[in-house]
C-alpha positions as CSV (number, residue, x, y, z in Angstrom):
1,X,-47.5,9.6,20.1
2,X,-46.8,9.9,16.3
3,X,-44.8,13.1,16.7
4,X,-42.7,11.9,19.7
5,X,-42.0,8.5,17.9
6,X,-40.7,11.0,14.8
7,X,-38.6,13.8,16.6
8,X,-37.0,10.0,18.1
9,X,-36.6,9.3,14.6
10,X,-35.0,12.5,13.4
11,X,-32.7,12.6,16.2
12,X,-31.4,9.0,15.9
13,X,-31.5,9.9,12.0
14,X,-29.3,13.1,13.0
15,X,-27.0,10.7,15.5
16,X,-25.8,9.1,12.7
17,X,-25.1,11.9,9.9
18,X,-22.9,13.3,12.6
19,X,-21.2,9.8,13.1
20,X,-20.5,9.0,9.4
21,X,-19.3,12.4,8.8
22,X,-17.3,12.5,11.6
23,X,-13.4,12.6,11.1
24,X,-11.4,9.2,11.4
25,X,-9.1,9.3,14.6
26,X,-6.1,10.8,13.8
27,X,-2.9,7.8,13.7
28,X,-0.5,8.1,16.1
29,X,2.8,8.5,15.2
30,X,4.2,7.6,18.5
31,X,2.6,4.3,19.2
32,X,3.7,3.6,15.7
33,X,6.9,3.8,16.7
34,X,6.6,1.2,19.1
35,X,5.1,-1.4,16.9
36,X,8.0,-0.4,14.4
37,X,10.4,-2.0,17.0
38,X,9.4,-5.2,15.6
39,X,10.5,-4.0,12.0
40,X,13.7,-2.4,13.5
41,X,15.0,-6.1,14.3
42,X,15.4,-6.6,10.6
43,X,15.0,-3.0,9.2
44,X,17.8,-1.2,11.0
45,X,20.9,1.2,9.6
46,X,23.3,-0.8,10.2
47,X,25.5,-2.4,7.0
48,X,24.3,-5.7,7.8
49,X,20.9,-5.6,8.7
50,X,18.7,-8.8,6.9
51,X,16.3,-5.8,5.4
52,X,16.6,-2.7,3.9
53,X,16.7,0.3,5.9
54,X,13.2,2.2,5.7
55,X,14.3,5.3,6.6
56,X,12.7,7.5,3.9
57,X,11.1,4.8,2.5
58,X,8.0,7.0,2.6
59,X,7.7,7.9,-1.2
60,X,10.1,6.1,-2.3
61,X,10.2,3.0,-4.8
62,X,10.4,-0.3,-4.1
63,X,13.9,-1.8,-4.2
64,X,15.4,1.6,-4.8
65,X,18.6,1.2,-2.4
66,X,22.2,0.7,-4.0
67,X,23.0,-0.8,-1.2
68,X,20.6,-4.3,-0.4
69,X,20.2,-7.0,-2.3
70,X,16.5,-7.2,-3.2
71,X,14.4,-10.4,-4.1
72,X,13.3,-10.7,-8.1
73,X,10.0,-9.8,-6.8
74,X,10.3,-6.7,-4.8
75,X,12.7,-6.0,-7.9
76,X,9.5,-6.4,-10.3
77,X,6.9,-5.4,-8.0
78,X,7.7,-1.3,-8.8
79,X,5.5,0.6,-6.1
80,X,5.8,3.3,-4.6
81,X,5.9,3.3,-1.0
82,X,2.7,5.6,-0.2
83,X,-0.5,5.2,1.9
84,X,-2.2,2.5,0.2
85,X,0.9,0.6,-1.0
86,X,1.9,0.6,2.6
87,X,-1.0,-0.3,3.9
88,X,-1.5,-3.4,1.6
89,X,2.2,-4.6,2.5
90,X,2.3,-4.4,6.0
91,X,-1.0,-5.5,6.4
92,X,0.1,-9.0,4.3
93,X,3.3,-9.0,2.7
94,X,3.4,-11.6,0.5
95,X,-0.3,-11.3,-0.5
96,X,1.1,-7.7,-1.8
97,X,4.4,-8.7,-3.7
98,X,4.4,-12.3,-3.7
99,X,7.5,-14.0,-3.6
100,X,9.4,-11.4,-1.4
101,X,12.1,-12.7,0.8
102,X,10.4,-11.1,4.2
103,X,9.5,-13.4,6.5
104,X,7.1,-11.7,8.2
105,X,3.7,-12.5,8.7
106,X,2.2,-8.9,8.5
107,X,0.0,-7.0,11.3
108,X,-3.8,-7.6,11.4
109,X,-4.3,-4.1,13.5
110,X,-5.5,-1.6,10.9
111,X,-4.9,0.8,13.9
112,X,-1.2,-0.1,14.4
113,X,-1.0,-0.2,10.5
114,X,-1.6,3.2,10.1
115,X,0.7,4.3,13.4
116,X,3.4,2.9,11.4
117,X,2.5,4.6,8.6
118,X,2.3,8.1,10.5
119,X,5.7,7.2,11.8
120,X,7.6,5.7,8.1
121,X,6.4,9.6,6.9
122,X,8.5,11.1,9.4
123,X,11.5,8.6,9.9
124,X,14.2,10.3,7.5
């Protein structure tokens, strides 16, 4: 009894080595394109689009484009746009550079969040 109750014990022990170490799932660019289409209403290329483009934004600085008129605090915020600043941002704006101008509540999927992010590191 003792050694079945311990090779049950091993195995289970075993079980979850393998899950911990196990690779996250990959994000998915293409279903982060989806969820982007939300962004795109206010985020497009167009001259007069409410927000800044985010094409490239991936490594780039905050309020780094001549061409939009940024709030004081994504002026004084001075990130650069990577992983984790990403994350933090799109996950709750205005918890990240509060007092930004975006009106936008955030997404609570840490799933979607990093789709998007797959996607932003290819949208140039």
């Amino acid at each position: 009894m003792q050694a079945r109750n311990t090779g049950v014990l091993i195995g289970a022990a075993a079980g979850a080595v393998l899950i911990a170490i196990a690779p996250a799932a990959a994000a998915d660019a293409a279903h982060g394109k989806v969820v982007f289409q939300t962004c795109a209403a206010c985020h497009s290329d167009k001259p007069d689009a409410i927000g800044p483009s985010l094409r490239g934004v991936y490594g780039r600085k905050s309020a780094a484009l001549e061409d939009f008129r940024y709030s004081p605090a994504m002026q004084r915020a001075n990130l650069t746009w990577d992983d984790a600043n990403l994350r933090a941002y799109i996950k709750d704006p205005q918890a990240k550079v509060k007092g930004n101008r975006m009106p936008f509540g955030g997404l609570s999927s840490d799933a979607d969040i990093d789709d998007v992010i797959a996607y932003l590191k290819d949208y140039k």
